[in-house]
N, C-alpha and C positions, 0 to 999 in steps of 0.2 A: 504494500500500500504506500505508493507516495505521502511524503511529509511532504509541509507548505514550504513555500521557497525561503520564507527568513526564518524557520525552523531548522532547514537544513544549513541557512550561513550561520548559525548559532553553533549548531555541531559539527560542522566542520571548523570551526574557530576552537571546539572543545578537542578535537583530536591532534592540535597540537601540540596539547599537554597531557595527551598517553601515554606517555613516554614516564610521567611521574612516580610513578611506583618503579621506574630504575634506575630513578635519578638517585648516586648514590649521598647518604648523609655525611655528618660529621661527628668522629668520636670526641672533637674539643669546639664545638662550636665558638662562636664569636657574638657577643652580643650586639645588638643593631645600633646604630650612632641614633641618638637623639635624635628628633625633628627640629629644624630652627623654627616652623611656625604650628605646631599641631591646629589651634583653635581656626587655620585661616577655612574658609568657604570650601576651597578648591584643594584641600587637604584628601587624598584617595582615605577611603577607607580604610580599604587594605591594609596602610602606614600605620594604620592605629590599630587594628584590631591586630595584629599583627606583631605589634610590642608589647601587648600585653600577656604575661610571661603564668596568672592562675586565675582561678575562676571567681569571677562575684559573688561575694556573700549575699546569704539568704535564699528562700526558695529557689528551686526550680522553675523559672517560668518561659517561655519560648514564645519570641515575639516574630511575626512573620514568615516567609517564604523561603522553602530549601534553599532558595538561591539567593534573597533579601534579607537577610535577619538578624536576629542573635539571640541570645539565652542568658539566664540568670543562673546560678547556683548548679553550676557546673563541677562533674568530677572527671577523675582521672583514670581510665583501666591500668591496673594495677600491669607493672612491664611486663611482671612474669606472673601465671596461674597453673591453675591444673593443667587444662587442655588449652594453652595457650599462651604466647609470645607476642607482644609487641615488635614490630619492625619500624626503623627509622625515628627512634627516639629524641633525637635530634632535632628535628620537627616541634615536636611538642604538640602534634595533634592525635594524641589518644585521649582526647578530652570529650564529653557528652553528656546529654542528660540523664541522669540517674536512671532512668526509664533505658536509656542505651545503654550506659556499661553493664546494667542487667540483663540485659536481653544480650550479651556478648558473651557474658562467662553462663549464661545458660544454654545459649546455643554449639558452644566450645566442649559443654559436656554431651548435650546430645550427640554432636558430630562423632562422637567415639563410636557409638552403637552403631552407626551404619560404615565404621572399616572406615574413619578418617583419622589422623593419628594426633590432629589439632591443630588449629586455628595459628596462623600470623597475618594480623592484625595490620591492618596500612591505616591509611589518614581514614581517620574521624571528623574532630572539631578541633579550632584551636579552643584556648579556654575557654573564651566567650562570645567564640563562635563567631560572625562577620565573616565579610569575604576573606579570601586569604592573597598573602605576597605573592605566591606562585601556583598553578596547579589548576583547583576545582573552583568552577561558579558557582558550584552550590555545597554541599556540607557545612550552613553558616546557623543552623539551628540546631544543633546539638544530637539529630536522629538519622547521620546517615554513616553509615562503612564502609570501609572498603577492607575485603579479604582477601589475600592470595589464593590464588590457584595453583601454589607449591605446598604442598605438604609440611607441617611440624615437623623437624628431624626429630631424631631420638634426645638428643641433646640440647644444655641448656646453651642455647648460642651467645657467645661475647659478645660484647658490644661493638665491637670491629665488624663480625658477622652480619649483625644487625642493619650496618649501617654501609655498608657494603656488596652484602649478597644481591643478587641478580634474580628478580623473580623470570619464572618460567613461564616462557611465551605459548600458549594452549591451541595458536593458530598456525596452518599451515602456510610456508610461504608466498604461495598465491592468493593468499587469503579466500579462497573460497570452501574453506571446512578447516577443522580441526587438525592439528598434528597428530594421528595415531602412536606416532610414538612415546607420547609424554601423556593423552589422554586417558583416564582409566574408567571402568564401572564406576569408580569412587565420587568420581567429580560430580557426575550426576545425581548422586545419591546425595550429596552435602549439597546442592544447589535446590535440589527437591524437598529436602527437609527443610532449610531455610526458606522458602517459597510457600510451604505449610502452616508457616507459624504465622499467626491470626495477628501480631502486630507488625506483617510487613507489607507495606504499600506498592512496592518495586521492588524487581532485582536488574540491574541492569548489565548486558553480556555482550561481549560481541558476535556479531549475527552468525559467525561461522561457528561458535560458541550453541547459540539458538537452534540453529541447524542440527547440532548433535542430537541436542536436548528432545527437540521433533521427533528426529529418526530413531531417536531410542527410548525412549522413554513409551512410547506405546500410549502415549494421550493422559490428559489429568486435569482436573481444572486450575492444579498450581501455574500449569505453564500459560497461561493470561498472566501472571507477573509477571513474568520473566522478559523482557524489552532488549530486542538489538539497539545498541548505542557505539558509536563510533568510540576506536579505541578498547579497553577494556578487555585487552588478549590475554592480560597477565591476574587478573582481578575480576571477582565480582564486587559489585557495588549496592548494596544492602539499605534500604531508604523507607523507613518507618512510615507509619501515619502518625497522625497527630493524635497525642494521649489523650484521655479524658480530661475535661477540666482546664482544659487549653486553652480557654476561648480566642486566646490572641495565633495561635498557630493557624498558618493559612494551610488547607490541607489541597492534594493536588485531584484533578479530578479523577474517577476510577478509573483502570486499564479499559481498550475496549474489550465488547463481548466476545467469546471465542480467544482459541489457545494462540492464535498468531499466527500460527505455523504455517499457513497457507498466504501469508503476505511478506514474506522473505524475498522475494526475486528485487525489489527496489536496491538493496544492499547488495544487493554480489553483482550488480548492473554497471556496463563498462563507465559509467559516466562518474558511479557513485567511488568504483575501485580505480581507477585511472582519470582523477577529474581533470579536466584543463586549466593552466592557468589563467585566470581573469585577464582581459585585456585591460585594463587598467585595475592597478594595486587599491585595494580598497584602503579607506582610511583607517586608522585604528579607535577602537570606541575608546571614548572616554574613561579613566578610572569612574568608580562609584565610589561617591562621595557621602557622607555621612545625611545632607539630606533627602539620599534615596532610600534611607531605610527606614524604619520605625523610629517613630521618634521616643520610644522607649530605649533606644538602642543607645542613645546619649550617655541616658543613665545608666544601663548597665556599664556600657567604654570606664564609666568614669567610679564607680563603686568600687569602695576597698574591697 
């Protein structure tokens, strides 16, 4: 099924930071230079949400859109769990709403039962959420994940590892299906399971990703979550609904009817896999600046 045309120049602007989950971290990070004018107008967001280093006291609350927003009383997935490792620590975005890191170390244990060996964990939120310095347009409200699609090792990885390791690419070179080599039963099974759990809104895969899921999976009604999204060879991307009692959380509208499966030919279409380049370079959009968001989002930036 065709996406509209400035939905596709949105995600294609989004596939040029696919690449993020192998961008490797830093075992000695650097902290950021000050701003000389944080309070001015034309201050990116980004710049600010982005220095800010823990999460706002007080509730949880979640103000706006996966891609608009931010959060209040935000925690932090603990690096290391039972069934589960943080990757790219460095970052500082294993941060979410309480509602998230729970539904992470619960999902980390079910994942054992079906033959997964455990969760590493990629970007979350930063602390308090907002757009970020580099990467994702959305994970700005505290309920979305992203997980690899490389297995837990047996071992507890250093931080060198961590920050370092190369997730594994799931897509075949021509990008028209999966790598067999590196795909297993498994993957399916922790994507199905995930796709089960009654607080997930999306999972978002790459279409050659989608494609497996189709042809093997044998039909379900999980797979209506399940969304081809440009990029997203190495990761799924895990994107909650909005909790009870949310009322500021904008939520997004439901997948459509029907598993999908049968509206995959757009993605693997010469246009969409070998685009052309634009005859004139487009402009670059603007940062988003603090009065694109909630204006709750003020106060949260600025809470001890």
């Amino acid at each position: 099924m065709p996406i509209p045309r400035l939905a596709c120049l949105v995600a294609l602007a989004a596939l040029s930071t696919g690449a993020q989950a192998q961008d490797r971290g830093s075992v000695n990070p650097k902290p950021l230079p000050p701003l000389e004018n944080p309070d001015a107008p034309g201050t990116p967001a980004k710049a600010l949400f982005g220095r800010v280093t823990r999460g706002a006291a007080g509730p949880a609350r979640i103000h706006g859109f996966y891609a608009k927003g931010c959060f209040s009383g935000g925690e932090a997935l603990p690096l290391d769990g039972p069934n589960w490792q943080v990757m790219r620590p460095s970052r500082n975005r294993m941060w979410g709403t309480p509602y998230l890191v729970d539904f992470v170390e619960r999902l980390s244990s079910k994942a054992t039962r079906v033959g997964w060996p455990g969760l590493l964990v990629g970007d979350m939120s930063q602390p308090r959420g907002g757009p970020m310095l580099t990467g994702h347009a959305s994970h700005q409200i505290g309920i979305d994940a992203d997980v690899w699609l490389t297995p837990m090792p047996g071992h507890r990885m250093s931080r060198a590892e961590r920050e370092e390791t190369s997730a594994t690419d799931m897509v075949r070179a021509d990008r028209l299906d999966i790598d067999p080599n590196v795909w297993t039963p498994q993957h399916l099974q922790l994507i199905k399971l995930t796709a089960e759990q009654p607080e997930v809104e999306r999972i978002f895969v790459n279409a050659a990703i989608k494609k497996a899921l189709c042809r093997e999976a044998g039909g379900g009604r999980w797979l209506s979550k399940v969304r081809p999204m440009y990029g997203h060879n190495y990761h799924y991307h895990i994107r909650l609904a909005c909790p009870a009692g949310q009322d500021d959380c904008q939520s997004q509208d439901p997948p459509p009817s029907g598993d999908g499966c049968g509206d995959l030919a757009y993605w693997f279409s010469d246009a969409i896999l070998h685009p052309k380049p634009p005859k004139v370079k487009p402009k670059p959009k603007p940062p988003m600046t603090m009065a694109a968001l909630p204006a709750a989002c003020r106060a949260v930036l600025t809470a001890p």
